[in-house]
N, CA, C and O atoms as a Tinker XYZ file with bonds, in Angstrom:
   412  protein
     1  N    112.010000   90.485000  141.072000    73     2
     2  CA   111.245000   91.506000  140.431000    64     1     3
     3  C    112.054000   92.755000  140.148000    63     2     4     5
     4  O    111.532000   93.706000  139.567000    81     3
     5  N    113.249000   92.774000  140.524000    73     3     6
     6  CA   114.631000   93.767000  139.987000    64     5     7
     7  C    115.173000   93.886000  139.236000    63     6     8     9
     8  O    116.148000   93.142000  139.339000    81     7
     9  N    115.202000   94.590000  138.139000    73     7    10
    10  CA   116.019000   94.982000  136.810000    64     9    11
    11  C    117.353000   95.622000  137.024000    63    10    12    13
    12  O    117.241000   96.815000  137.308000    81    11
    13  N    118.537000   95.197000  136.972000    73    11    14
    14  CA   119.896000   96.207000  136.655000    64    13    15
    15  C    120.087000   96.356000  135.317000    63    14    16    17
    16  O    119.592000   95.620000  134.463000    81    15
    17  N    120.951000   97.500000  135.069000    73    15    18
    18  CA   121.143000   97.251000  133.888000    64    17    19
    19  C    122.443000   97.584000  133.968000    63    18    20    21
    20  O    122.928000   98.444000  134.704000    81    19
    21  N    123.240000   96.594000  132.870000    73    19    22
    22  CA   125.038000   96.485000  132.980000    64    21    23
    23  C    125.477000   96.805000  131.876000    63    22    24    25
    24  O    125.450000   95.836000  131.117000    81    23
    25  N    126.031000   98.061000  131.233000    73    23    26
    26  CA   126.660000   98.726000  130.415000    64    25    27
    27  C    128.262000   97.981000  130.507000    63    26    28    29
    28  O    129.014000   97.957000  131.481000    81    27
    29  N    128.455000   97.445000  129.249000    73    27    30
    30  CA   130.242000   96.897000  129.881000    64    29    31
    31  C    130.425000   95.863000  128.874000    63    30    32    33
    32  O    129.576000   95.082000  128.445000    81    31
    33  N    132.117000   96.006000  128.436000    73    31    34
    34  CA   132.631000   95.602000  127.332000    64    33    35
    35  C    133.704000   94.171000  127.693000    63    34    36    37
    36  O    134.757000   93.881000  127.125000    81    35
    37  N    132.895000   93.321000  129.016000    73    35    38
    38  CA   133.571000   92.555000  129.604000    64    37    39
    39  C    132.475000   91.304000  129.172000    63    38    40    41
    40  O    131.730000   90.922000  130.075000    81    39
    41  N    132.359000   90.702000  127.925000    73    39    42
    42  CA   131.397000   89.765000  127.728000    64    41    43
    43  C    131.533000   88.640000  128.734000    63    42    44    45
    44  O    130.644000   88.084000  129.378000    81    43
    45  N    132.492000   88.483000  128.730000    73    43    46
    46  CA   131.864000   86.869000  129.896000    64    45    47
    47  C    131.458000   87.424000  131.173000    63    46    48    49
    48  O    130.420000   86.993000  131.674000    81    47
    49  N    132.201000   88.415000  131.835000    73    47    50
    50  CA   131.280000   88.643000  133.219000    64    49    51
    51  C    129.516000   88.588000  133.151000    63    50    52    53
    52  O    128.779000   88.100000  134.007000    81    51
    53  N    129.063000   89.328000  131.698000    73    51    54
    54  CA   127.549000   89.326000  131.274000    64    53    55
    55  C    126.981000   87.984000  131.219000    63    54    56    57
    56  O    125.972000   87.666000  131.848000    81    55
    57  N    127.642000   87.199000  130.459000    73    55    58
    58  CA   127.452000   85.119000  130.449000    64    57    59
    59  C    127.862000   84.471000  131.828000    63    58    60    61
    60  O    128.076000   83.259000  131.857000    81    59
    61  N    127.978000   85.222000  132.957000    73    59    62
    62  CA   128.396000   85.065000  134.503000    64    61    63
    63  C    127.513000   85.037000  135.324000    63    62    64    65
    64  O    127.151000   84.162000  136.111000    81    63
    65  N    126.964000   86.620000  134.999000    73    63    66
    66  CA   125.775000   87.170000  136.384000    64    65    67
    67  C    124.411000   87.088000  135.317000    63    66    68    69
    68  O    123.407000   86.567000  135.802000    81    67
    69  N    124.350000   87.456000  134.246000    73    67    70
    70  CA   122.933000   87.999000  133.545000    64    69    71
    71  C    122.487000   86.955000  133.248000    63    70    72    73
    72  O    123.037000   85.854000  133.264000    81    71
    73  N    120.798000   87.414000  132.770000    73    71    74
    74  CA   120.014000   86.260000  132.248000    64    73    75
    75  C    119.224000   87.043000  131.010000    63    74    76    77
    76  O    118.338000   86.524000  130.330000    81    75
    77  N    119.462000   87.686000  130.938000    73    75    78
    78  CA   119.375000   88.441000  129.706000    64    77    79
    79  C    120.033000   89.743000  129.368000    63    78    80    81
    80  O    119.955000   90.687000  130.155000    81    79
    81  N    120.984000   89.879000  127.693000    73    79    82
    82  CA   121.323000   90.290000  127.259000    64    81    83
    83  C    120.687000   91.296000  126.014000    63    82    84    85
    84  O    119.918000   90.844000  125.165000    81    83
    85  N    121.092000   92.604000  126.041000    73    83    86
    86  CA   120.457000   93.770000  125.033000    64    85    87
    87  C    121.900000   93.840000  124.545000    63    86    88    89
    88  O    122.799000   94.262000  125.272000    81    87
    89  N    122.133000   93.348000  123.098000    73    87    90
    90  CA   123.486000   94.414000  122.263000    64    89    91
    91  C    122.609000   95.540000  121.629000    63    90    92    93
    92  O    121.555000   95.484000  120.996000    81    91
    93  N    123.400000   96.581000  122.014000    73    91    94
    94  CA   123.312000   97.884000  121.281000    64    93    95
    95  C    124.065000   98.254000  120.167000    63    94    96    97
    96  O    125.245000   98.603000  120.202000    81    95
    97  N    123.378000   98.174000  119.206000    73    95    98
    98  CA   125.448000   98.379000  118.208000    64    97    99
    99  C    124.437000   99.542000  117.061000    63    98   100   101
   100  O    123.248000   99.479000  116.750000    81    99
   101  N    125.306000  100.344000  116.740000    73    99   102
   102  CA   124.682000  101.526000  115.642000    64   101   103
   103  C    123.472000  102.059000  116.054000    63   102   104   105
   104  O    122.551000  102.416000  115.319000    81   103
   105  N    123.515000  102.096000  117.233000    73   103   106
   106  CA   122.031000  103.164000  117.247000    64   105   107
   107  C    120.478000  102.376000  117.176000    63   106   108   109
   108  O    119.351000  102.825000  116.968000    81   107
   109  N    121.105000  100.672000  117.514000    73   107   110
   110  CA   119.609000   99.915000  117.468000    64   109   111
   111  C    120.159000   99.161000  118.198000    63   110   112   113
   112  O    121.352000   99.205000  118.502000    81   111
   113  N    118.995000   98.025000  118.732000    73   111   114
   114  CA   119.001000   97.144000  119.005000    64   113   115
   115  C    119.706000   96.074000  118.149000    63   114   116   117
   116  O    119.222000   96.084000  117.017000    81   115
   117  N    120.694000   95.144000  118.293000    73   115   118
   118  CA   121.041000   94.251000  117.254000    64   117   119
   119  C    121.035000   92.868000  117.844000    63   118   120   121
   120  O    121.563000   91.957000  117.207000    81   119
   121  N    120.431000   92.625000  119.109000    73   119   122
   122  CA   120.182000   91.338000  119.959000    64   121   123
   123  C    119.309000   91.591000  121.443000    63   122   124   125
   124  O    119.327000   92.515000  122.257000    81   123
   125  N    118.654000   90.483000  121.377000    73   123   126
   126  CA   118.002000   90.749000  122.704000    64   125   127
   127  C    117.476000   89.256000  123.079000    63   126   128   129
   128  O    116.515000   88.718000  122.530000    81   127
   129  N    118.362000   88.612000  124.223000    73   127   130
   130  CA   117.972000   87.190000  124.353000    64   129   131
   131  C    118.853000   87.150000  125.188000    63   130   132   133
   132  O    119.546000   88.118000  125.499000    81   131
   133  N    118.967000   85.650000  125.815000    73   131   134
   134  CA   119.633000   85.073000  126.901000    64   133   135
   135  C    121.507000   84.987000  126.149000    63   134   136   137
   136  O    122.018000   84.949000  125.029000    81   135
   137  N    121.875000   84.991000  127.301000    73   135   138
   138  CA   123.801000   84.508000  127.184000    64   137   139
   139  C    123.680000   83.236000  125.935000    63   138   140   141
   140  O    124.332000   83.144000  124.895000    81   139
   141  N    122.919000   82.595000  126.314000    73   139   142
   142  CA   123.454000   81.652000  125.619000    64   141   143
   143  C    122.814000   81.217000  124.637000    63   142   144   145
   144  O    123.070000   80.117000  124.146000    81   143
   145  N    121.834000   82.038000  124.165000    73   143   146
   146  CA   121.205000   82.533000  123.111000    64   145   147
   147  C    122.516000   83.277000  122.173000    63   146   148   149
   148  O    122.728000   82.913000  121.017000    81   147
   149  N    123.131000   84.081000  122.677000    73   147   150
   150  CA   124.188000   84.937000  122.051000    64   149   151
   151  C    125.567000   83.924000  121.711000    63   150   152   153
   152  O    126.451000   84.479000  121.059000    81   151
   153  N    125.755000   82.788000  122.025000    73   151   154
   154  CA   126.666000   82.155000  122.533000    64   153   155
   155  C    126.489000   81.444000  121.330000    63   154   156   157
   156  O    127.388000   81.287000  120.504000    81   155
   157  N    125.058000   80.907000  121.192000    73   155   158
   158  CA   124.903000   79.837000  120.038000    64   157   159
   159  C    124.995000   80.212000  118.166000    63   158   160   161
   160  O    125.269000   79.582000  117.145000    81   159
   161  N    124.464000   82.013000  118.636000    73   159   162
   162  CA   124.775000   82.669000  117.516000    64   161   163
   163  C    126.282000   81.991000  116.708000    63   162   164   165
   164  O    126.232000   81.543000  115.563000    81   163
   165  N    127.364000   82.015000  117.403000    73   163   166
   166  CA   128.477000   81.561000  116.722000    64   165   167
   167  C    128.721000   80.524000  116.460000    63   166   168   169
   168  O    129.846000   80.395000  115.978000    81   167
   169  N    128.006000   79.423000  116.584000    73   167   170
   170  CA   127.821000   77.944000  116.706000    64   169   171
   171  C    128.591000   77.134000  115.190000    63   170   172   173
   172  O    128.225000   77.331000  114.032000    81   171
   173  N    129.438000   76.445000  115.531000    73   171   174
   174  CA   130.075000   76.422000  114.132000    64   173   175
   175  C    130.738000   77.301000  113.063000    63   174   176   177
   176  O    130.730000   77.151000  111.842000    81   175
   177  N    131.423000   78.435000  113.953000    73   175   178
   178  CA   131.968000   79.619000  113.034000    64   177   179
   179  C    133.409000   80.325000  113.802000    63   178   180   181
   180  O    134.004000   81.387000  113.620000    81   179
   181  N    133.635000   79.092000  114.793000    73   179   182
   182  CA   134.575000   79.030000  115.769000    64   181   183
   183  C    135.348000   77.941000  115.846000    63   182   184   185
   184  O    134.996000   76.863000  116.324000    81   183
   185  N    136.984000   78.340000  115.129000    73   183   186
   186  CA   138.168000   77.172000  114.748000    64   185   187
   187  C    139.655000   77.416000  116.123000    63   186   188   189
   188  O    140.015000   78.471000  116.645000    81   187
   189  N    140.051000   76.384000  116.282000    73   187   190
   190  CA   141.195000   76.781000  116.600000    64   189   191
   191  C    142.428000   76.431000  115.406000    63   190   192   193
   192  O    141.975000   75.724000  114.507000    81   191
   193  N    143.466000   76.688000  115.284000    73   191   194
   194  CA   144.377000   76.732000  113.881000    64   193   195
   195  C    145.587000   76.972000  114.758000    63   194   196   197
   196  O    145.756000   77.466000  115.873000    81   195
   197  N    146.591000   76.280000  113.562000    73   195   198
   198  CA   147.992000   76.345000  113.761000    64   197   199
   199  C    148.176000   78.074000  113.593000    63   198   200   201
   200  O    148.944000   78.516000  114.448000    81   199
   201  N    147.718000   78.935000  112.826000    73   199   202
   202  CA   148.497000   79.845000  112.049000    64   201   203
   203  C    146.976000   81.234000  112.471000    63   202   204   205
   204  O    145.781000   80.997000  112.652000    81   203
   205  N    147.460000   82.125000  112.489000    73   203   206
   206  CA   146.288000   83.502000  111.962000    64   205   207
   207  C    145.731000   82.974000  110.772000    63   206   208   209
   208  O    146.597000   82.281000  110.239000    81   207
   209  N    144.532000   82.981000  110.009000    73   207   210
   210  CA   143.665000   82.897000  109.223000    64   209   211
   211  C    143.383000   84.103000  108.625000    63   210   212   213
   212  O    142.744000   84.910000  109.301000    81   211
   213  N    143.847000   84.529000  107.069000    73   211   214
   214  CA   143.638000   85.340000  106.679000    64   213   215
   215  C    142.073000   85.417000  106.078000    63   214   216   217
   216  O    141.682000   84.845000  105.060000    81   215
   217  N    141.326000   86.217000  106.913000    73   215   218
   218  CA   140.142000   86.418000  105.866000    64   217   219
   219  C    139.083000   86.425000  107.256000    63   218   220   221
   220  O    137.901000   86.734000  107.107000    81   219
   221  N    139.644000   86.049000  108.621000    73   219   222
   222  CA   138.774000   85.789000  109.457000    64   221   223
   223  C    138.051000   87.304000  110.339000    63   222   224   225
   224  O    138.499000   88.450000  110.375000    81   223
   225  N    137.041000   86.836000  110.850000    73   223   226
   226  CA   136.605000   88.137000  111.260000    64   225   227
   227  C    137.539000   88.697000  112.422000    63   226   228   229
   228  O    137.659000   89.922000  112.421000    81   227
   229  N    138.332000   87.880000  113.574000    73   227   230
   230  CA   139.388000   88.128000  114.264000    64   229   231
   231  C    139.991000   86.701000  114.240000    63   230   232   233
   232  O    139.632000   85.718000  113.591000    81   231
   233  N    141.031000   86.858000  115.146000    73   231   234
   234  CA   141.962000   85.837000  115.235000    64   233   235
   235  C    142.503000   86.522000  116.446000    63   234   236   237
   236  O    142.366000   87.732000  116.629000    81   235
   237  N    143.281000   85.509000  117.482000    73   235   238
   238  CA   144.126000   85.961000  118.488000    64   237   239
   239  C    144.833000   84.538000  118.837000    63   238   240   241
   240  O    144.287000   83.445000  118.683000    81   239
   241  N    146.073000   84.737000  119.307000    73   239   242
   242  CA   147.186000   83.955000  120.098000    64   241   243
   243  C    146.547000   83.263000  121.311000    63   242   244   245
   244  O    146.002000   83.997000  122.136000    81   243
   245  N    146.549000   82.073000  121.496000    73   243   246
   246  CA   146.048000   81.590000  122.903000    64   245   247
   247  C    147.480000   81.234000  123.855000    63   246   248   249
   248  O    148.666000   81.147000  123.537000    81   247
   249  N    146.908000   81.110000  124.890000    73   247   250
   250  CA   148.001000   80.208000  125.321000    64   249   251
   251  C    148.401000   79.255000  125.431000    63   250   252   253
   252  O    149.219000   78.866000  126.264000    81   251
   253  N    147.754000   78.537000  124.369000    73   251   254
   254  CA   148.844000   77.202000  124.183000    64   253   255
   255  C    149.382000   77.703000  123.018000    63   254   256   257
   256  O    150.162000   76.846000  122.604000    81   255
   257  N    149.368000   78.530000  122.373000    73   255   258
   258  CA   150.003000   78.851000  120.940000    64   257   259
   259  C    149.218000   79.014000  119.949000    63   258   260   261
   260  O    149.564000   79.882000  119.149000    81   259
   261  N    147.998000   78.298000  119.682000    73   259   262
   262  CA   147.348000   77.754000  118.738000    64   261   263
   263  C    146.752000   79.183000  118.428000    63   262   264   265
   264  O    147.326000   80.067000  119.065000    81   263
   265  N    145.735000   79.622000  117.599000    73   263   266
   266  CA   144.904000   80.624000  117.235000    64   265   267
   267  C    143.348000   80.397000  117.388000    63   266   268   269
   268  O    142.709000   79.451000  116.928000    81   267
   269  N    142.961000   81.258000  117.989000    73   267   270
   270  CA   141.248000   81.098000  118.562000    64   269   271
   271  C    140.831000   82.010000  117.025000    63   270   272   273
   272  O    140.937000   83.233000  116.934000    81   271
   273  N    140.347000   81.087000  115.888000    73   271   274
   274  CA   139.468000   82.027000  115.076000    64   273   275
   275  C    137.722000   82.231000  115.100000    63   274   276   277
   276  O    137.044000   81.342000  115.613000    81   275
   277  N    136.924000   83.716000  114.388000    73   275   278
   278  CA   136.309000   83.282000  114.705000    64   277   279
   279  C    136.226000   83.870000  112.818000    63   278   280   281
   280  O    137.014000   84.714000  112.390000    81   279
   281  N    135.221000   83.270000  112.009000    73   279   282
   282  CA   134.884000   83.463000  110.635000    64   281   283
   283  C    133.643000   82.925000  110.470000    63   282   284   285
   284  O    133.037000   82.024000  111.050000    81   283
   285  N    133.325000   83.821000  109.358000    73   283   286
   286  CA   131.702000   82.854000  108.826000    64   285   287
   287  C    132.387000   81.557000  108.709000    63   286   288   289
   288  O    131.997000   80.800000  109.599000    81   287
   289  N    133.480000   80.896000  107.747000    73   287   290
   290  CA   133.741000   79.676000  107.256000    64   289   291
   291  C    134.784000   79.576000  108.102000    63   290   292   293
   292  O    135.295000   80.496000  108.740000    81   291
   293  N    135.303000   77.635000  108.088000    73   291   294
   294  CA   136.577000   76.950000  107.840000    64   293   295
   295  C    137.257000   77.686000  107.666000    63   294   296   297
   296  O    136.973000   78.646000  106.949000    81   295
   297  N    138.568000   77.529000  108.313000    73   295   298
   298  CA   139.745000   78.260000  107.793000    64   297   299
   299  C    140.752000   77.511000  106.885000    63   298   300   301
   300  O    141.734000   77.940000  106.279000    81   299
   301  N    140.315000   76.482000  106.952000    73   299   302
   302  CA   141.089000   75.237000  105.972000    64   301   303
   303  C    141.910000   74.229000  106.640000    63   302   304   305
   304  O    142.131000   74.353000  107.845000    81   303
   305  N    142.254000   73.515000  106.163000    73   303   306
   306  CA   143.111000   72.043000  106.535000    64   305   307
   307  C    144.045000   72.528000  107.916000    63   306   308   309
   308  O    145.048000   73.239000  107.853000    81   307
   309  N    143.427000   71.936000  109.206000    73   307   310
   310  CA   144.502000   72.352000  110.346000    64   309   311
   311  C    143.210000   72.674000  111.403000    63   310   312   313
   312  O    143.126000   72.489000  112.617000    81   311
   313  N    142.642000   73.001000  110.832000    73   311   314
   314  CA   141.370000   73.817000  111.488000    64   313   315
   315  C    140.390000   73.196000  112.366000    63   314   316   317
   316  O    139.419000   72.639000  111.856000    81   315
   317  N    140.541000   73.231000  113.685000    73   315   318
   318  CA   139.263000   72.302000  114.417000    64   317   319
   319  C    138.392000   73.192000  114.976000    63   318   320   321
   320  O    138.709000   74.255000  115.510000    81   319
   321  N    137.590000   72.869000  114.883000    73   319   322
   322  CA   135.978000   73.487000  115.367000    64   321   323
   323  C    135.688000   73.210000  116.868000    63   322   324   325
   324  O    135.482000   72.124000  117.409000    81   323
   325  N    135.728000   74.735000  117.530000    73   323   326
   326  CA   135.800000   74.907000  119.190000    64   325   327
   327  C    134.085000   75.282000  119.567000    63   326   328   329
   328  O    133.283000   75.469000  118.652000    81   327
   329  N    133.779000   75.337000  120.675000    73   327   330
   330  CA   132.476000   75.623000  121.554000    64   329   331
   331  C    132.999000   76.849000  121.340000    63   330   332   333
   332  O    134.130000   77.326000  121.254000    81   331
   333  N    131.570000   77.349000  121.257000    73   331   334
   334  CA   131.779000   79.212000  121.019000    64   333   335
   335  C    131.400000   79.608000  122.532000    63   334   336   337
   336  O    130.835000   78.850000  123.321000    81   335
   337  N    131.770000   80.807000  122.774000    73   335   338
   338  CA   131.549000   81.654000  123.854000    64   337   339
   339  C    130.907000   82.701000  123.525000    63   338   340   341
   340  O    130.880000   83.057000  122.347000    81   339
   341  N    130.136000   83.533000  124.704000    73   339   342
   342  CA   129.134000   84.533000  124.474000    64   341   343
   343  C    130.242000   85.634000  123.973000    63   342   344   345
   344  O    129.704000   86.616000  123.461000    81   343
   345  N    131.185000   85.665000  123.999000    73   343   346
   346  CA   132.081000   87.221000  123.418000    64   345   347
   347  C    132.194000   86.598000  121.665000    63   346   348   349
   348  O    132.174000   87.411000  120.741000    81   347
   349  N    132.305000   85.170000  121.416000    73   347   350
   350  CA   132.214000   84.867000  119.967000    64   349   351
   351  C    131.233000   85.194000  119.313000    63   350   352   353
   352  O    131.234000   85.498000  118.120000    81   351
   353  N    129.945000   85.144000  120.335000    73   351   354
   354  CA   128.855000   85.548000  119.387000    64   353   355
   355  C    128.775000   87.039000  119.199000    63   354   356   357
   356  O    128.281000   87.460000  118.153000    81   355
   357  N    129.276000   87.996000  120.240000    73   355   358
   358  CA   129.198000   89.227000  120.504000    64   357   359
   359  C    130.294000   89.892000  119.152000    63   358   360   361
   360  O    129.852000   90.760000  118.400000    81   359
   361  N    131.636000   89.382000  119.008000    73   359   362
   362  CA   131.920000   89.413000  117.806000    64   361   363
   363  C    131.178000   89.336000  116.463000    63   362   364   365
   364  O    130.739000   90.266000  115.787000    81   363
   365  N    131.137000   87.923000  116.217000    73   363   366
   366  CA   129.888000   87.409000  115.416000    64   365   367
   367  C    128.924000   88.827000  114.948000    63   366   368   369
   368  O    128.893000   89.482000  113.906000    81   367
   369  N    128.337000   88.911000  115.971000    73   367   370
   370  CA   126.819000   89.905000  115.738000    64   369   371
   371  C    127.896000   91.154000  115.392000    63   370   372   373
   372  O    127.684000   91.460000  114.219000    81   371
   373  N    128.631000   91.731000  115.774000    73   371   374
   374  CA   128.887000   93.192000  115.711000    64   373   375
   375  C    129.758000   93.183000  114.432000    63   374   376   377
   376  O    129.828000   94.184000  113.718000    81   375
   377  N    130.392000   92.087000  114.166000    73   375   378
   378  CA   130.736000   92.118000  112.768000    64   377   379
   379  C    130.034000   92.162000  111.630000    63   378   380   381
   380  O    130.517000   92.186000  110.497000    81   379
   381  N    128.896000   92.173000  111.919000    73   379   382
   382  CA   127.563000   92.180000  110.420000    64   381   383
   383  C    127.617000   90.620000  110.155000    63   382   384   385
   384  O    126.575000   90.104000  109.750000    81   383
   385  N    128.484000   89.997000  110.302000    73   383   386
   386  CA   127.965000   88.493000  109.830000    64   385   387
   387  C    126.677000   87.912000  110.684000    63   386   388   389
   388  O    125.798000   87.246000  110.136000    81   387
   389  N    126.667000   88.202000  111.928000    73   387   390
   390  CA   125.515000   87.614000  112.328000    64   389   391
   391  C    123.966000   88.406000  112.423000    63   390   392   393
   392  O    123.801000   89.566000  112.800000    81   391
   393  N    123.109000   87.645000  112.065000    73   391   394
   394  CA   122.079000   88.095000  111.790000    64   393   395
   395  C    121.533000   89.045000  113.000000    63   394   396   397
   396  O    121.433000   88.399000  114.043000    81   395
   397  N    121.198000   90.262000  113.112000    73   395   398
   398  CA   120.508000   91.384000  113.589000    64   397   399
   399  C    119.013000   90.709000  114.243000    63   398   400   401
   400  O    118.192000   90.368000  113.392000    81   399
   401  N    118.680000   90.531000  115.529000    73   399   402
   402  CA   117.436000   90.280000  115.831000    64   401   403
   403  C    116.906000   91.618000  116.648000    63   402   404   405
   404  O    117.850000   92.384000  116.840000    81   403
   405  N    116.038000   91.959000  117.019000    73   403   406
   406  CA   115.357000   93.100000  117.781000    64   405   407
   407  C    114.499000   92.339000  118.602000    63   406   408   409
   408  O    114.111000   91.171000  118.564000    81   407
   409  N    114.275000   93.411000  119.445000    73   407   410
   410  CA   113.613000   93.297000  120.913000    64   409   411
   411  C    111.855000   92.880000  120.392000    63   410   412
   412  O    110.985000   92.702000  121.244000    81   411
């Protein structure tokens, strides 16, 4: 029957301990649902690739080498389609590509 509330820019610790998630982004509400509610948001909009992907909403170096993208689309020939994580969707949403839900 206890509410915390966890201010913090550490998405997976939130997909760790919480069972429900509030994004705040611009002065509204822009999500309000479970981890993995937020998680599924990116569902198919998450590649791994030989190369950076120009055009993607981020991209980063993993450690095996490869590139974790995340984009509305395909990044093209090379491109395999990974399980998204709650920080993909948290991307996702704060990039404007993903759709805005409210409380």
């Amino acid at each position: 029957g206890r509410q915390v509330v966890l201010s913090t820019h550490l998405v997976e610790d939130v997909a760790a301990i919480c069972t429900s998630v509030v994004v705040l982004w611009g002065g509204r509400v822009a999500f309000h649902g479970t981890p993995q509610e937020l998680r599924e948001r990116a569902a198919g909009r998450v590649w791994s690739t030989p190369e950076p992907a120009p055009g993607a909403l981020t991209s980063w170096r993993t450690e095996t080498g490869a590139y974790r993208v995340v984009a509305e689309r395909s990044p093209g020939p090379g491109a395999t389609e990974l399980a998204p994580t709650v920080e993909d969707g948290y991307l996702l949403l704060t990039s404007g590509l993903g759709e805005a839900v409210s409380a």
